[in-house]
Backbone atoms as SQL, in Angstrom:
CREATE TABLE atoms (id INTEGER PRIMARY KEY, chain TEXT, resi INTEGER, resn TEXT, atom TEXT, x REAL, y REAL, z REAL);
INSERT INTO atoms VALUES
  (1, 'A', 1, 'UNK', 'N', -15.535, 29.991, -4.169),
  (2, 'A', 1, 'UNK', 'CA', -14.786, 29.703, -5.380),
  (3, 'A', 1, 'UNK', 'C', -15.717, 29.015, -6.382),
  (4, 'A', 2, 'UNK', 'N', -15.451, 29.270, -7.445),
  (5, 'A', 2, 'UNK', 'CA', -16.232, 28.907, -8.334),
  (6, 'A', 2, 'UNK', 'C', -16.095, 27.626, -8.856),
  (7, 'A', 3, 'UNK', 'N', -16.927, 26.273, -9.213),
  (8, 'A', 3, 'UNK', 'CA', -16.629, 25.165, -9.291),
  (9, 'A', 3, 'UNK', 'C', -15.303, 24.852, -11.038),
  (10, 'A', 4, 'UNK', 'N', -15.676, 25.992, -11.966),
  (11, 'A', 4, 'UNK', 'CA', -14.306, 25.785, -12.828),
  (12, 'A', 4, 'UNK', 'C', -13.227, 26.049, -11.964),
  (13, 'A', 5, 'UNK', 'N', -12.708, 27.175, -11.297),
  (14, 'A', 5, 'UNK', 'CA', -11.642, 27.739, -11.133),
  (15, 'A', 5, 'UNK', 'C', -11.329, 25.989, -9.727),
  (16, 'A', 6, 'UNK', 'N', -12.288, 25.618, -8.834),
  (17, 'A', 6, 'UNK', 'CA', -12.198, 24.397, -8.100),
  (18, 'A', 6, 'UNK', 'C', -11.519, 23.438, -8.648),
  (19, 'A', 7, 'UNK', 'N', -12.123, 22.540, -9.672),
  (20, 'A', 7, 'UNK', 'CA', -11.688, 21.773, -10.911),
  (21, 'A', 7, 'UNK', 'C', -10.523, 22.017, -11.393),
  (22, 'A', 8, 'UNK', 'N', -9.921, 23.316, -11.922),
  (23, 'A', 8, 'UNK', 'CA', -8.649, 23.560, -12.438),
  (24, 'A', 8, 'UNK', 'C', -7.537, 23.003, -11.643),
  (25, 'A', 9, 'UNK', 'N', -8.069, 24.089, -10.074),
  (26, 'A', 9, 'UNK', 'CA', -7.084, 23.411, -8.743),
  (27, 'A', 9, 'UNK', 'C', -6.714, 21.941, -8.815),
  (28, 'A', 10, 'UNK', 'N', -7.882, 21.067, -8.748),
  (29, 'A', 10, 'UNK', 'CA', -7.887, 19.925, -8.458),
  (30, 'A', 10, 'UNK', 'C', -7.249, 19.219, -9.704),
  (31, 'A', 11, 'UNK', 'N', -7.373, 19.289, -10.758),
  (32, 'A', 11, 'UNK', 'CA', -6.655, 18.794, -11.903),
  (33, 'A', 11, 'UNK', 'C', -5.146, 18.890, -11.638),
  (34, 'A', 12, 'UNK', 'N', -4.402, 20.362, -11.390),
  (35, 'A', 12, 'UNK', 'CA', -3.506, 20.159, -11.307),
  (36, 'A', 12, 'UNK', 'C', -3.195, 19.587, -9.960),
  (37, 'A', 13, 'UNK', 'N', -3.837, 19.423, -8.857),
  (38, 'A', 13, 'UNK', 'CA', -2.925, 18.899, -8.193),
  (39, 'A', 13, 'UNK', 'C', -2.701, 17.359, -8.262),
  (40, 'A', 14, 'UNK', 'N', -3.821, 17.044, -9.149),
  (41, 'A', 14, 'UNK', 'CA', -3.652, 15.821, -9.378),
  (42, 'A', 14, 'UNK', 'C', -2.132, 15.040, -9.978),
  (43, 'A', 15, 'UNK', 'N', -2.517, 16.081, -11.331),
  (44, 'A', 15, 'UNK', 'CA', -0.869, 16.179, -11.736),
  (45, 'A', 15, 'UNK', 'C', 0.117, 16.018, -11.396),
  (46, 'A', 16, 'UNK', 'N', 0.130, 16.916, -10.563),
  (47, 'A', 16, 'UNK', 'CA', 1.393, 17.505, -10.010),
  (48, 'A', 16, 'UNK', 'C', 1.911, 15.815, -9.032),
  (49, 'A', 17, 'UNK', 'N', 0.660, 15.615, -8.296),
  (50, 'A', 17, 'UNK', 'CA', 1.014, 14.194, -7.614),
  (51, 'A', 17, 'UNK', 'C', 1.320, 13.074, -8.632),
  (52, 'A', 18, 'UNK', 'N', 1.076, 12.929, -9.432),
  (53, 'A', 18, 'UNK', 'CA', 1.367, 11.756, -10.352),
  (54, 'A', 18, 'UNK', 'C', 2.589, 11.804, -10.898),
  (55, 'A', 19, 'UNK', 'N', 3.138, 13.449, -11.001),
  (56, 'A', 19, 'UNK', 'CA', 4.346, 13.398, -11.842),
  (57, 'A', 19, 'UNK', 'C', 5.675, 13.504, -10.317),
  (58, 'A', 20, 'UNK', 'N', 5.049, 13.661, -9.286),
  (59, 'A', 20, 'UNK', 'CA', 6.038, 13.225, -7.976),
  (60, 'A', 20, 'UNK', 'C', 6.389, 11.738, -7.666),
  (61, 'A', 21, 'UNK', 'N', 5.094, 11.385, -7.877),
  (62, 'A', 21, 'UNK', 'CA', 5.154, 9.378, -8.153),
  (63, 'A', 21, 'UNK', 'C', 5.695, 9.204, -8.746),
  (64, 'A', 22, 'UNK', 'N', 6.491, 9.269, -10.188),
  (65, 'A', 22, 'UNK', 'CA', 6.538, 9.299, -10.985),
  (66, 'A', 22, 'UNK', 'C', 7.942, 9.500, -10.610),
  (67, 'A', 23, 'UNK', 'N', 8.470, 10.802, -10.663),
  (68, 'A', 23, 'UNK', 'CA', 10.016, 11.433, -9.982),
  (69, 'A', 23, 'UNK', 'C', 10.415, 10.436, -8.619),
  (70, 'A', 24, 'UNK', 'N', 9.770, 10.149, -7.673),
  (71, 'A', 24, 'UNK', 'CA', 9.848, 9.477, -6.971),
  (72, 'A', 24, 'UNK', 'C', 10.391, 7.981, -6.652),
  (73, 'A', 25, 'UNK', 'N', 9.445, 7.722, -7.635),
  (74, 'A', 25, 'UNK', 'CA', 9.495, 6.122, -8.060),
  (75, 'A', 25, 'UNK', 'C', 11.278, 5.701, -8.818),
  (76, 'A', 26, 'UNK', 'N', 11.675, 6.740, -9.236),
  (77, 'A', 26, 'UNK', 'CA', 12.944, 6.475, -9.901),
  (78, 'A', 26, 'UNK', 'C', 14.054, 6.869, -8.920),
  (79, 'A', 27, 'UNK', 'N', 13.860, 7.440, -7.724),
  (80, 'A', 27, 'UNK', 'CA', 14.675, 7.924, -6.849),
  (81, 'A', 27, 'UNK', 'C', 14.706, 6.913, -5.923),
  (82, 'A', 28, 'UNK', 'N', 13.445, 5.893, -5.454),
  (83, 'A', 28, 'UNK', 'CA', 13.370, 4.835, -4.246),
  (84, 'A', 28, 'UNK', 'C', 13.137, 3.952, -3.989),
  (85, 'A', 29, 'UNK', 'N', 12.805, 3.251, -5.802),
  (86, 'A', 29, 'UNK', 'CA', 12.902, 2.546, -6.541),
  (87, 'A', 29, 'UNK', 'C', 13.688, 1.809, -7.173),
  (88, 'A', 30, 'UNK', 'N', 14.433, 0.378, -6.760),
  (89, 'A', 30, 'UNK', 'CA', 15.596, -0.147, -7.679),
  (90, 'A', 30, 'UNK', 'C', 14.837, -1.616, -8.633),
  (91, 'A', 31, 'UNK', 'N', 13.563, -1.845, -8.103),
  (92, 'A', 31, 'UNK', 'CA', 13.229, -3.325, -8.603),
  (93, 'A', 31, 'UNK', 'C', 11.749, -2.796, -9.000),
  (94, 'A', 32, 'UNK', 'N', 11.236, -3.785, -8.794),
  (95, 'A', 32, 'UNK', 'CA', 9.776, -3.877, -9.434),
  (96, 'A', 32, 'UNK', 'C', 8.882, -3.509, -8.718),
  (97, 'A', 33, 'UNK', 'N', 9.123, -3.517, -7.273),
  (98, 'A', 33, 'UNK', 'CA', 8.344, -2.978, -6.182),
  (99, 'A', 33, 'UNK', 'C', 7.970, -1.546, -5.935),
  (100, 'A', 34, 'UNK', 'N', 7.043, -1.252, -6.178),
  (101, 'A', 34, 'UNK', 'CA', 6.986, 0.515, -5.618),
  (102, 'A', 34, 'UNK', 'C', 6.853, 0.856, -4.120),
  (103, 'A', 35, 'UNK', 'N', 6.912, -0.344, -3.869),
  (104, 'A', 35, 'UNK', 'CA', 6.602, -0.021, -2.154),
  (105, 'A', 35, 'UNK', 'C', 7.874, -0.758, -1.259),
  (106, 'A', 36, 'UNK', 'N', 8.457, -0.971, -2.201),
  (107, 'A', 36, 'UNK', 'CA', 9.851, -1.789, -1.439),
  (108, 'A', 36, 'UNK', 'C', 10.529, -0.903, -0.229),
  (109, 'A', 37, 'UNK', 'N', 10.595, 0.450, -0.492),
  (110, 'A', 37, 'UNK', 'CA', 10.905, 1.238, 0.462),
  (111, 'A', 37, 'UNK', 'C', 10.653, 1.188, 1.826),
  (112, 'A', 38, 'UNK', 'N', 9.178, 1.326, 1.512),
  (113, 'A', 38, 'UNK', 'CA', 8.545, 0.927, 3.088),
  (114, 'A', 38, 'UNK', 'C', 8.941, -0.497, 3.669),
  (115, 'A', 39, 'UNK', 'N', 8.372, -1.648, 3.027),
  (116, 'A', 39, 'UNK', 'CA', 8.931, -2.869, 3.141),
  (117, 'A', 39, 'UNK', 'C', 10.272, -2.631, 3.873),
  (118, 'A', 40, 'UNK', 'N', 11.222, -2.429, 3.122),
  (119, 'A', 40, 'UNK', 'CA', 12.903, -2.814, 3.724),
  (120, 'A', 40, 'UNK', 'C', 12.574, -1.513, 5.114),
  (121, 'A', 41, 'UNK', 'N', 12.633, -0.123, 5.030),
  (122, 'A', 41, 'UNK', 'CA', 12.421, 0.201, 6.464),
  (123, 'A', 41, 'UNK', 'C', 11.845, -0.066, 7.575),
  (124, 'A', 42, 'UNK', 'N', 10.927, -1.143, 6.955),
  (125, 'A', 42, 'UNK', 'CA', 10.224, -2.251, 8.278),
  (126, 'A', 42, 'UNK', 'C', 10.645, -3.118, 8.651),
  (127, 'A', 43, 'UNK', 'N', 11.266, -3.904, 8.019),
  (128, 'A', 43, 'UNK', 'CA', 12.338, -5.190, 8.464),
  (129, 'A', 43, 'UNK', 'C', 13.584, -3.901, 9.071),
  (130, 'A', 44, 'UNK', 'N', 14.357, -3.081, 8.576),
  (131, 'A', 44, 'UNK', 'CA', 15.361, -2.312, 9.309),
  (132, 'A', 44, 'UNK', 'C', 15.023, -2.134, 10.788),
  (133, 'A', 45, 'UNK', 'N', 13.701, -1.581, 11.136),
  (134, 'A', 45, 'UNK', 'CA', 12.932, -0.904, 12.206),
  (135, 'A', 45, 'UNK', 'C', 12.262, -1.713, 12.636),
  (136, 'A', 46, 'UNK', 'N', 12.420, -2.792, 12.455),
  (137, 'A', 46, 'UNK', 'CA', 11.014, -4.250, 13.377),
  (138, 'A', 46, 'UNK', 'C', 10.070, -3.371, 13.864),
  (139, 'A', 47, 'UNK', 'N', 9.146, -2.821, 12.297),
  (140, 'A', 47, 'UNK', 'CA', 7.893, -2.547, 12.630),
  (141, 'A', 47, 'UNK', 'C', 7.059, -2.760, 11.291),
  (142, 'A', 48, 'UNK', 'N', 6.041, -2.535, 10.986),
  (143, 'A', 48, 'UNK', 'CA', 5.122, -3.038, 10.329),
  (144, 'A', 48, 'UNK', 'C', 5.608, -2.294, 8.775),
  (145, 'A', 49, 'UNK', 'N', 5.644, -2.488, 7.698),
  (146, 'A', 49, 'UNK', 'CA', 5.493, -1.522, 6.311),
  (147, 'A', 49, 'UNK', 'C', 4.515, -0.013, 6.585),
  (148, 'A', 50, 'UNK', 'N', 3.341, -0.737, 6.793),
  (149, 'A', 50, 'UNK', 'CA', 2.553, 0.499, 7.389),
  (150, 'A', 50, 'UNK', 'C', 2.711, 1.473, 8.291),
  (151, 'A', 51, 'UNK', 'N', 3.426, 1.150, 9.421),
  (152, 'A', 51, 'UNK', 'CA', 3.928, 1.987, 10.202),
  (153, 'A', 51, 'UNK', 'C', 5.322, 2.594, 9.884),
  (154, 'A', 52, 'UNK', 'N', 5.838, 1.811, 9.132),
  (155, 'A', 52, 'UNK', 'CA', 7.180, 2.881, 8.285),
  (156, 'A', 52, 'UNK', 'C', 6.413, 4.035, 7.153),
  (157, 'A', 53, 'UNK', 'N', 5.859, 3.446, 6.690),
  (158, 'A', 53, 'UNK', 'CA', 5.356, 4.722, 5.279),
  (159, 'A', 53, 'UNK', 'C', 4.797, 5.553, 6.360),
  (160, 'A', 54, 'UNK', 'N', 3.853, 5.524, 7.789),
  (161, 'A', 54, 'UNK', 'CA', 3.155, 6.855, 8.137),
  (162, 'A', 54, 'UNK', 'C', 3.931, 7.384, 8.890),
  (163, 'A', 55, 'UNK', 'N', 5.172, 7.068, 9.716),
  (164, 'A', 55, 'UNK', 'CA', 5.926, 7.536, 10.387),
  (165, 'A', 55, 'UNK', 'C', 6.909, 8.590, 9.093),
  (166, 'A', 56, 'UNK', 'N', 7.207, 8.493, 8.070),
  (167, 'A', 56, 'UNK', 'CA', 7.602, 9.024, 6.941),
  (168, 'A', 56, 'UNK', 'C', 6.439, 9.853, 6.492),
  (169, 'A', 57, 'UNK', 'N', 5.278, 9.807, 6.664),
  (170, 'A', 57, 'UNK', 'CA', 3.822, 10.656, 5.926),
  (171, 'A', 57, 'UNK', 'C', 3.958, 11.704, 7.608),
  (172, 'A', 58, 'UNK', 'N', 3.941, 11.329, 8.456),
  (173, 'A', 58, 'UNK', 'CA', 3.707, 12.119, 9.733),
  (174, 'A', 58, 'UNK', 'C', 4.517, 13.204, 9.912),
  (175, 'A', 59, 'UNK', 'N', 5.505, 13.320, 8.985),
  (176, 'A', 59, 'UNK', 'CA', 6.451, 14.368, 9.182),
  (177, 'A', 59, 'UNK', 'C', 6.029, 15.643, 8.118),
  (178, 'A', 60, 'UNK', 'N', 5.174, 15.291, 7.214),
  (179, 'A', 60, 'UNK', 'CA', 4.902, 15.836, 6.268),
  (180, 'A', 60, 'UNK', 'C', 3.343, 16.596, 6.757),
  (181, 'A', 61, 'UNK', 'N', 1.882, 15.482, 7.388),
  (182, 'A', 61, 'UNK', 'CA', 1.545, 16.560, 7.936),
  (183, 'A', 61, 'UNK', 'C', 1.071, 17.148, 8.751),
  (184, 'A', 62, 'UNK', 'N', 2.554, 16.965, 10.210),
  (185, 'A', 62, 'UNK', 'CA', 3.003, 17.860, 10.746),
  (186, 'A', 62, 'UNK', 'C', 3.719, 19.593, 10.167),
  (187, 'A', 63, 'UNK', 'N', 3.778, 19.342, 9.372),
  (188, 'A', 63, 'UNK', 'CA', 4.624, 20.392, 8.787),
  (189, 'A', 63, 'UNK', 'C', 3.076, 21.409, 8.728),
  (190, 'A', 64, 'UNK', 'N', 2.426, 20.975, 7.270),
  (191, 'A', 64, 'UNK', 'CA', 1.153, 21.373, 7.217),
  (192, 'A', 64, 'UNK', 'C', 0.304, 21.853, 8.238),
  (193, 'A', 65, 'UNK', 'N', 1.006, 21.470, 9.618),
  (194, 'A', 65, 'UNK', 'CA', -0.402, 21.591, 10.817),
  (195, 'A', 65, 'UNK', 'C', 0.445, 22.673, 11.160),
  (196, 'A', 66, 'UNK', 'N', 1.360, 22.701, 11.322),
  (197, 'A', 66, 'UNK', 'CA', 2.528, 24.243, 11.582),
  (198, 'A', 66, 'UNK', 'C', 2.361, 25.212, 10.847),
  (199, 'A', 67, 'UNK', 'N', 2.420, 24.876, 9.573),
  (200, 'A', 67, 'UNK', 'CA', 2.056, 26.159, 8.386),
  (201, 'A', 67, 'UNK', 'C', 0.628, 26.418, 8.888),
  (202, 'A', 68, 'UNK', 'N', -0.590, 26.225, 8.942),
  (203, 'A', 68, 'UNK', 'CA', -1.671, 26.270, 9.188),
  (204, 'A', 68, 'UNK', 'C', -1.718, 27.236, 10.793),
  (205, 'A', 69, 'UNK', 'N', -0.856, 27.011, 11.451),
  (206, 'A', 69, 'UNK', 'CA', -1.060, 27.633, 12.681),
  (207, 'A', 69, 'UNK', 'C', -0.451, 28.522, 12.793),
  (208, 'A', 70, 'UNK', 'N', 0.598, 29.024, 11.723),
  (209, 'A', 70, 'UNK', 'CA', 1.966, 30.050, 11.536),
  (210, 'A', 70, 'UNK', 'C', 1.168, 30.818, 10.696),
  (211, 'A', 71, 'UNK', 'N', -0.060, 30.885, 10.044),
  (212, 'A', 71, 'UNK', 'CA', -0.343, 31.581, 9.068),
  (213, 'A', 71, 'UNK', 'C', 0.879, 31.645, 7.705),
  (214, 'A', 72, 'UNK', 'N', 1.368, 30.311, 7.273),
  (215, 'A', 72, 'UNK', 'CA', 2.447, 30.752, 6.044),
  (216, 'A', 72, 'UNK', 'C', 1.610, 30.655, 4.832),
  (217, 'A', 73, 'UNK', 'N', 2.368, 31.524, 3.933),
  (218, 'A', 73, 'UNK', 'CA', 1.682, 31.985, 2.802),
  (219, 'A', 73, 'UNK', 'C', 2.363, 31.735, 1.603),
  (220, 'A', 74, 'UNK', 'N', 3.277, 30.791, 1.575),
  (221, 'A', 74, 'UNK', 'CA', 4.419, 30.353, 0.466),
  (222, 'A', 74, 'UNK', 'C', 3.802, 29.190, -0.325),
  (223, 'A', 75, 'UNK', 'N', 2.958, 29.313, -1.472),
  (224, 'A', 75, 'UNK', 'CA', 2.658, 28.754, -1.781),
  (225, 'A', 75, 'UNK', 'C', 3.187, 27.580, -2.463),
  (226, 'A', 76, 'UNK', 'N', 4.760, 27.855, -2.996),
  (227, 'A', 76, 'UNK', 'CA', 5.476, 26.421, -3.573),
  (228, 'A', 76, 'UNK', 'C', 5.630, 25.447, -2.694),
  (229, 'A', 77, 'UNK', 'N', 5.905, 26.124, -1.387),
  (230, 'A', 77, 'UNK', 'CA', 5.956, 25.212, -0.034),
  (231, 'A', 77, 'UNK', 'C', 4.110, 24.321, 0.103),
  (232, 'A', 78, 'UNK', 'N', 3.636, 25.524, 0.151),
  (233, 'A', 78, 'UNK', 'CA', 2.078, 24.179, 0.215),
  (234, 'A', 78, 'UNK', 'C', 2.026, 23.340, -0.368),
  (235, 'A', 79, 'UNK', 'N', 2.412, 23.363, -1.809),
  (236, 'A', 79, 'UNK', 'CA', 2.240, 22.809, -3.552),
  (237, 'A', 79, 'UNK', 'C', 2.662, 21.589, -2.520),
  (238, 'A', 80, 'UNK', 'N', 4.486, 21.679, -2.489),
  (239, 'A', 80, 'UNK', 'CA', 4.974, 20.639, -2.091),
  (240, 'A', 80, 'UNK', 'C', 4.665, 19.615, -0.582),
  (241, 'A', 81, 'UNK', 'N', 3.993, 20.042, -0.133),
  (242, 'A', 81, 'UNK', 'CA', 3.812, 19.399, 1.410),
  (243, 'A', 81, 'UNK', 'C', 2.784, 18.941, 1.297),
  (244, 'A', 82, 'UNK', 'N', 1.020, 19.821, 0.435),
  (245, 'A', 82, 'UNK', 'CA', 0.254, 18.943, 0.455),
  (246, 'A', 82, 'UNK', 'C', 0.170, 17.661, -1.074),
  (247, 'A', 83, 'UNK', 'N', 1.482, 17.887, -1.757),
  (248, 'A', 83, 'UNK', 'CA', 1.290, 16.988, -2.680),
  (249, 'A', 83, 'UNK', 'C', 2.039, 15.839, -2.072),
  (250, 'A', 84, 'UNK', 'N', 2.980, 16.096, -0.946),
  (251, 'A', 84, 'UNK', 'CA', 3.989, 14.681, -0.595),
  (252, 'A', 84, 'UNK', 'C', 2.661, 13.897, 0.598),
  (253, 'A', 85, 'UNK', 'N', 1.542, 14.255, 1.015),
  (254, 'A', 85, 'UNK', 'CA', 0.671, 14.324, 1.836),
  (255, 'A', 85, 'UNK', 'C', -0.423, 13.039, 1.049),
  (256, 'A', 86, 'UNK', 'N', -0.772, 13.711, 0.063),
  (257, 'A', 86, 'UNK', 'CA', -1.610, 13.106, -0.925),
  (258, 'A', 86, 'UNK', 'C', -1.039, 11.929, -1.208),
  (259, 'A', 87, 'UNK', 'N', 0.329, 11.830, -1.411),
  (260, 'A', 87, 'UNK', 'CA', 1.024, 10.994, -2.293),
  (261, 'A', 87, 'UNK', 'C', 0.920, 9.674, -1.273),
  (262, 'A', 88, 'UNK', 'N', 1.213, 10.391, -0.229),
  (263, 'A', 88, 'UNK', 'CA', 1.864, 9.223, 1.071),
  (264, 'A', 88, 'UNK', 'C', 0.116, 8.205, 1.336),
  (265, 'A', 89, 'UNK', 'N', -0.835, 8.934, 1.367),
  (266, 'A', 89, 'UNK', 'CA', -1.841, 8.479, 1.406),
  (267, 'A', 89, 'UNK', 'C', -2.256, 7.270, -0.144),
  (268, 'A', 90, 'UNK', 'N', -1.861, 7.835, -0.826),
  (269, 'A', 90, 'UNK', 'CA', -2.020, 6.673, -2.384),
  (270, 'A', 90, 'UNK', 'C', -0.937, 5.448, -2.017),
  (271, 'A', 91, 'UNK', 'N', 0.063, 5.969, -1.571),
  (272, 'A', 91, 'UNK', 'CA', 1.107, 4.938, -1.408),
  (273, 'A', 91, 'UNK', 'C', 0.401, 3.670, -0.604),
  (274, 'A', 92, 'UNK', 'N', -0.156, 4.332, 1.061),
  (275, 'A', 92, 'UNK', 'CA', -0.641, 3.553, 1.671),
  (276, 'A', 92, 'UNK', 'C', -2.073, 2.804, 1.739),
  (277, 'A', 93, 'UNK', 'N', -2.627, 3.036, 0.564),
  (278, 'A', 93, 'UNK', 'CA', -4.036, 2.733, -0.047),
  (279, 'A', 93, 'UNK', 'C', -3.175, 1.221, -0.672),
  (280, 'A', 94, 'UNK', 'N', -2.589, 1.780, -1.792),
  (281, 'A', 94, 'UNK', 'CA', -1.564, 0.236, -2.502),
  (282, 'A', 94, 'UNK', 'C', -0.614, -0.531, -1.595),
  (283, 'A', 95, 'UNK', 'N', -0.337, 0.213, -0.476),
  (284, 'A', 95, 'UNK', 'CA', 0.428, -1.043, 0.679),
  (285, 'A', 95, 'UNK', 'C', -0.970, -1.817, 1.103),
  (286, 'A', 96, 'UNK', 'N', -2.221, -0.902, 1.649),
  (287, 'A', 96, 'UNK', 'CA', -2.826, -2.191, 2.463),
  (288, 'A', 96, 'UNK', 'C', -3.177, -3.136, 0.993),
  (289, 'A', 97, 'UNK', 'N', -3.479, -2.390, 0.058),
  (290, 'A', 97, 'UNK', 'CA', -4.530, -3.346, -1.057),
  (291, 'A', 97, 'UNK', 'C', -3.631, -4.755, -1.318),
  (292, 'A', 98, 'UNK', 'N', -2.277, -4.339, -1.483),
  (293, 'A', 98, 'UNK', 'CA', -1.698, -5.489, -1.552),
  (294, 'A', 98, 'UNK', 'C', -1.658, -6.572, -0.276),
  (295, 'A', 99, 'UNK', 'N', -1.430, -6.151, 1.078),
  (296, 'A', 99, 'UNK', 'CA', -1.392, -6.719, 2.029),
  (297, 'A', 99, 'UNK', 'C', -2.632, -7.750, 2.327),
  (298, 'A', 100, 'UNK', 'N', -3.982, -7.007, 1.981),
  (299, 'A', 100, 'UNK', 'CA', -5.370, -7.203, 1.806),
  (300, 'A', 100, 'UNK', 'C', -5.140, -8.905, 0.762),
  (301, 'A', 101, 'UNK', 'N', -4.765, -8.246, -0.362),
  (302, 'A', 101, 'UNK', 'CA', -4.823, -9.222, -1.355),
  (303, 'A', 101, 'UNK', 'C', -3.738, -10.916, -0.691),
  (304, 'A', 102, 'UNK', 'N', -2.567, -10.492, -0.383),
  (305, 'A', 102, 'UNK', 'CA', -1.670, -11.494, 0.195),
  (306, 'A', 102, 'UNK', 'C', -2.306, -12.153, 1.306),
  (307, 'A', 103, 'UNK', 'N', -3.780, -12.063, 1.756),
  (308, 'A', 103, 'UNK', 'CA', -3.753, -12.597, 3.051),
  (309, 'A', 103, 'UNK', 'C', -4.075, -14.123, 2.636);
């Protein structure tokens, strides 16, 4: 592949993840926290924030490791699985950074 047509890819998927954050954030989101989600399913689940967001990311890619071994070829389905993939990984970059920072 050619490094424009590479770049294009990568632009939009960039996109595409920012404007899911974005959609997201207003769906699981009631306060100021973007990560409150994880938070409260960890106190629910007496387990760590971190281990709530990847137990929620693990389902996603599992999926991906199925498509990959099924040979599927639906690409709105990829769009969406490797952008909730990406996303879950940014999420948990800003859970530890904060955790990092609180110590």
């Amino acid at each position: 592949m050619e490094l424009e047509k590479f770049n294009t890819i990568v632009r939009a998927q960039i996109q595409q993840c920012f404007d899911t954050l974005e959609l997201k954030n207003r769906e699981y989101t009631f306060g100021n926290d973007r990560l409150e989600h994880f938070k409260n399913t960890a106190i629910e689940h007496e387990i760590t924030p971190r281990q709530a967001l990847w137990g929620m990311a693990s389902k996603h890619i599992t999926s991906i490791s199925s498509m990959c071994k099924n040979n599927i070829n639906n690409t709105e389905l990829w769009t969406e699985k490797i952008t909730d993939s990406i996303n879950y990984l940014l999420l948990l970059q800003a859970l530890i950074t904060e955790e990092c920072e609180n110590e």
